[in-house]
C-alpha positions in Angstrom: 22.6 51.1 -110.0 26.4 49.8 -110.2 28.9 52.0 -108.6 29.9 52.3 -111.7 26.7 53.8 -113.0 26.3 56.3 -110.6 29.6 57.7 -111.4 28.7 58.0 -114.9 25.3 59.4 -113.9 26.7 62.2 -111.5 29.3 63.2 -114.0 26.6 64.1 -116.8 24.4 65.8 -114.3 24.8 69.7 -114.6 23.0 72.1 -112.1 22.6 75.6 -113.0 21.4 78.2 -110.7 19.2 81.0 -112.8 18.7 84.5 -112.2 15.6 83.9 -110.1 17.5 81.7 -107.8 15.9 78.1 -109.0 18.5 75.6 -109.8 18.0 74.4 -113.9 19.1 70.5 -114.3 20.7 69.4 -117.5 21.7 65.9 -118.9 24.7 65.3 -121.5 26.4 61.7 -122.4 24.2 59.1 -121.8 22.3 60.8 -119.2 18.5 61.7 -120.1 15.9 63.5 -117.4 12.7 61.5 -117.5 9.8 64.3 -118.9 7.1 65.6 -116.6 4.5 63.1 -116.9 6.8 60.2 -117.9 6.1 56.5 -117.4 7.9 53.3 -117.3 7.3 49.8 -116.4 4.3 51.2 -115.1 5.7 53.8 -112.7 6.0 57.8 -112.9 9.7 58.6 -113.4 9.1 62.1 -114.2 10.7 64.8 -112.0 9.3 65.1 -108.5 10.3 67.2 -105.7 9.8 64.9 -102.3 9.5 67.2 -99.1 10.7 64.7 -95.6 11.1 61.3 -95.9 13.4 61.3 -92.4 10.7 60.7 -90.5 7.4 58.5 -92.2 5.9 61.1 -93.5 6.4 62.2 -96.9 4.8 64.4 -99.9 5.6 64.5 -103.1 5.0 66.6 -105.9 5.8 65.3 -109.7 4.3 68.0 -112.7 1.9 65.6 -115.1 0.7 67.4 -117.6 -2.4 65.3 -118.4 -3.5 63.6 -115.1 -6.4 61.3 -116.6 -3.3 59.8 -119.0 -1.5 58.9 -115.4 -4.1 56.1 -114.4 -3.1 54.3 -111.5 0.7 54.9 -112.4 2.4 55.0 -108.9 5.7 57.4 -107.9 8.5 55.6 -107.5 9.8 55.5 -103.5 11.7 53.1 -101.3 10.4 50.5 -99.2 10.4 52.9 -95.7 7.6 55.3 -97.7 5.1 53.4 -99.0 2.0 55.9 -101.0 -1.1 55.6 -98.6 -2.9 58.3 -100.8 -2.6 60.4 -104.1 -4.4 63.0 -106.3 -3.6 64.3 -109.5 -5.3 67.9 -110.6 -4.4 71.0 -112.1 -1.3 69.3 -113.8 0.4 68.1 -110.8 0.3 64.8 -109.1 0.5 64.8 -105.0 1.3 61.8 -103.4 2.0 61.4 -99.2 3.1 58.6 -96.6 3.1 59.0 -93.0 -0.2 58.5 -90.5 -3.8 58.6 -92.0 -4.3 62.3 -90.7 -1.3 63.7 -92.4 -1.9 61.9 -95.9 -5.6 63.6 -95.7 -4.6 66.7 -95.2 -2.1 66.9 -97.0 -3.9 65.8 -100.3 -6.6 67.9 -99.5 -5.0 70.9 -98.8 -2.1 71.0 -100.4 -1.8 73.4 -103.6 0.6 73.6 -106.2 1.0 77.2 -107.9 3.1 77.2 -111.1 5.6 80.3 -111.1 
């Protein structure tokens, strides 16, 4: 994105804290928020929360309501984290980075709980 474009972006961006303390995004002007789920050019551009990412190792979590319409769809991440292993169940895909022991346990163990 231009300069430019990240201006606009960041002035149509609108956080919200609500009263259980989880901050609410909203979009105005030209700005939209990618659905959960959501797929372009082949990629998932829905929301996704990714937990490190300073060191190599990384998770993710993005909410896909219908995992068997995600297909091989990858998250979208820089060049430093590249995916070494995903899941999708229960409505929530779970990708992570870092060393082979990590990315197995983390896909294996980790659980998502919606509120």
């Amino acid at each position: 994105m231009t300069f430019e474009q990240r201006l606009a972006w960041a002035g149509n961006l609108r956080g919200t804290p609500g009263p259980d303390g989880f901050l609410t995004l909203s979009a105005g002007g030209p700005l939209r928020l990618s659905r959960p789920g959501e797929i372009r050019d082949g990629r998932l551009v829905g929301p996704q929360l990714w937990l490190g990412g300073l060191s190599r190792r990384m998770l993710v979590v993005a909410p896909v309501p219908d995992c068997g319409r995600l297909g091989r769809a990858p998250v979208v991440l820089d060049a430093r984290h590249a995916i070494a292993g995903g899941d999708c169940r229960d409505g929530y895909y779970l990708a992570a980075s870092g060393d082979p022991e990590f990315v197995r346990e983390a896909i294996a163990k980790v659980r998502v709980r919606p509120a």
